[in-house]
C-alpha positions as CSV (number, residue, x, y, z in Angstrom):
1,X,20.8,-68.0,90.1
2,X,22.4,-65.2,92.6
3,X,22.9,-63.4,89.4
4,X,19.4,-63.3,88.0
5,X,18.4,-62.1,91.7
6,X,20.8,-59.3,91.3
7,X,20.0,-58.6,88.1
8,X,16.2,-58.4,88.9
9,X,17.3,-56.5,92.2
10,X,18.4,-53.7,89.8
11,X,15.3,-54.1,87.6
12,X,13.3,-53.4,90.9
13,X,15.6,-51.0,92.3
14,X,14.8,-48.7,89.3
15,X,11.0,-48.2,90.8
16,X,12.1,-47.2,94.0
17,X,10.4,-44.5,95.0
18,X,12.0,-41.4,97.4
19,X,8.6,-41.7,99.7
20,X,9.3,-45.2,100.0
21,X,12.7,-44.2,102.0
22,X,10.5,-42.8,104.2
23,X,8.7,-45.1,105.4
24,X,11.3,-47.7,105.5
25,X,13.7,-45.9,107.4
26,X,11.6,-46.0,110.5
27,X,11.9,-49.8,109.9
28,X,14.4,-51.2,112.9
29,X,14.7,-55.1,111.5
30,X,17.1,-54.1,108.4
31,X,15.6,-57.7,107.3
32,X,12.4,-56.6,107.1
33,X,13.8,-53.1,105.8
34,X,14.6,-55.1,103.0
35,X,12.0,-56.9,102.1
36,X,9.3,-54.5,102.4
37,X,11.7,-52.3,100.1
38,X,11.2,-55.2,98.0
39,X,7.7,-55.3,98.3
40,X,7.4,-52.4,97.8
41,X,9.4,-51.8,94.4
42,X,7.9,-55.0,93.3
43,X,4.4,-53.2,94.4
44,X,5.3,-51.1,91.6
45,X,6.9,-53.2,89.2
46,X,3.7,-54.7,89.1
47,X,1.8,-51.8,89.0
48,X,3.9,-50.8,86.0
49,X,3.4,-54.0,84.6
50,X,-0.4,-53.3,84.7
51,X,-0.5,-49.9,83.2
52,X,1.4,-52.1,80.3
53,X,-1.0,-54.2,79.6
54,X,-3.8,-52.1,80.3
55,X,-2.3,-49.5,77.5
56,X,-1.9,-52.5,75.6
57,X,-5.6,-53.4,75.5
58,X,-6.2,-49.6,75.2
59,X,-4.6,-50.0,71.9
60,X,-6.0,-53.2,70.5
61,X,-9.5,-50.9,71.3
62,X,-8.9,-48.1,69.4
63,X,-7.2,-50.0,66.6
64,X,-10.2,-52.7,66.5
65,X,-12.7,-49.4,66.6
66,X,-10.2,-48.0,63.7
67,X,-10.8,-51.6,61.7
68,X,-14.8,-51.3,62.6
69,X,-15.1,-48.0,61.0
70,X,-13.3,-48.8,58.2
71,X,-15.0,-51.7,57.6
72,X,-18.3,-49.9,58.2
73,X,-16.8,-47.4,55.4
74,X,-16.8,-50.4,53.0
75,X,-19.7,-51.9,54.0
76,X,-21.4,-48.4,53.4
77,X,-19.2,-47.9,49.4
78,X,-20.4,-51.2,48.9
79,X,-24.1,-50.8,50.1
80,X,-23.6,-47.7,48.2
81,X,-22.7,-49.9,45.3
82,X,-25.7,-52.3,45.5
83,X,-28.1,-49.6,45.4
84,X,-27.1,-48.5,42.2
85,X,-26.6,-51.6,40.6
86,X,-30.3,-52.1,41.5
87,X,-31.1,-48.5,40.7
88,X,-30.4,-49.5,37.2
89,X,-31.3,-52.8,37.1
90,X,-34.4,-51.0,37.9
91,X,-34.0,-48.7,34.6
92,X,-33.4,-51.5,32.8
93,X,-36.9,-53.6,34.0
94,X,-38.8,-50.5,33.6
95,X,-37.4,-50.5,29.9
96,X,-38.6,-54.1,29.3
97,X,-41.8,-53.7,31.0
98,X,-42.3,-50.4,28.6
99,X,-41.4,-52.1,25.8
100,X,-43.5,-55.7,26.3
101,X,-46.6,-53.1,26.8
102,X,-45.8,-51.2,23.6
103,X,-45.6,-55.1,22.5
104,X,-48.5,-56.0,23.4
105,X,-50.7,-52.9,22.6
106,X,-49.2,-53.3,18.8
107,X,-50.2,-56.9,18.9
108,X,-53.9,-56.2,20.4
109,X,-53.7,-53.5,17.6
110,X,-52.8,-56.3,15.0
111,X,-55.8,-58.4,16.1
112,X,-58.6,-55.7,16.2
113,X,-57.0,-55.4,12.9
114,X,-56.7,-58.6,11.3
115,X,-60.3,-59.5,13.0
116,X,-61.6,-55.8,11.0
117,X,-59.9,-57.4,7.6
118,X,-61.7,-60.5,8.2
119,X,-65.1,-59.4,8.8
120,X,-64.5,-56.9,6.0
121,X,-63.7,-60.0,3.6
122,X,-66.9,-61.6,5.0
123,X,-68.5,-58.5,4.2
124,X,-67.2,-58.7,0.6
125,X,-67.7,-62.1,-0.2
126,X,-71.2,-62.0,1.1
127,X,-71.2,-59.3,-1.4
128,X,-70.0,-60.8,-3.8
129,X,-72.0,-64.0,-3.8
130,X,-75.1,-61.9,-3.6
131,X,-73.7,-60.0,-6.9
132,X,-73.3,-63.7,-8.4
133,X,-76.3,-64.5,-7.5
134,X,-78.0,-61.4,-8.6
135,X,-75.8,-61.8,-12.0
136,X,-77.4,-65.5,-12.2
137,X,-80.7,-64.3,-12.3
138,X,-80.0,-61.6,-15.0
């Protein structure tokens, strides 16, 4: 255990600060000297350890607002991507719809037509029997 004190003694030691000299050297108790050397270094240990974790989170931010974009990127290729799927899909509707009209008009043409034939073999055989008939009498 002493030498995990002195080990971290050393750790702390490294944050010692020239200011902090100062103010401890008009510190009589060398008891208290030392602890509020301590307290000091550990003051900024901590501190340190802070900064850390604050760069840390700093980090994760940018690299979370790195993973947003690009996802926003891909969202926006595949929106992108969507659109023209339906673009065409729209094409091809417009196509159909084009063609069932030409369908229809062909087959409302076809009816006019075929109604036209029969009224124009009505036409003839109405003729025709009045021929016979007028044949008969003859």
């Amino acid at each position: 255990m002493l030498e995990s004190w002195v080990a971290q003694s050393k750790a702390v030691e490294q944050f010692w600060v020239p200011r902090d000299e100062e103010i401890l050297g008009e510190v009589p108790d060398v008891v208290l000297h030392l602890k509020l050397k301590s307290y000091l270094a550990r003051g900024a240990l901590v501190e340190q350890e802070i900064f850390g974790r604050m760069e840390q989170a700093r980090a994760s931010f940018l690299k979370l607002q790195e993973d947003l974009k690009a996802s926003d990127s891909q969202k926006s290729a595949d929106i992108d991507k969507v659109k023209h799927e339906l673009h065409e899909q729209n094409k091809r509707i417009m196509f159909l719809l084009e063609e069932v009209s030409q369908g229809r008009q062909e087959a409302d043409h076809a009816i006019e037509q075929a109604e036209s034939d029969r009224h124009s073999a009505q036409r003839l055989k109405v003729e025709l029997e009045e021929e016979r008939l007028a044949h008969k009498k003859l």
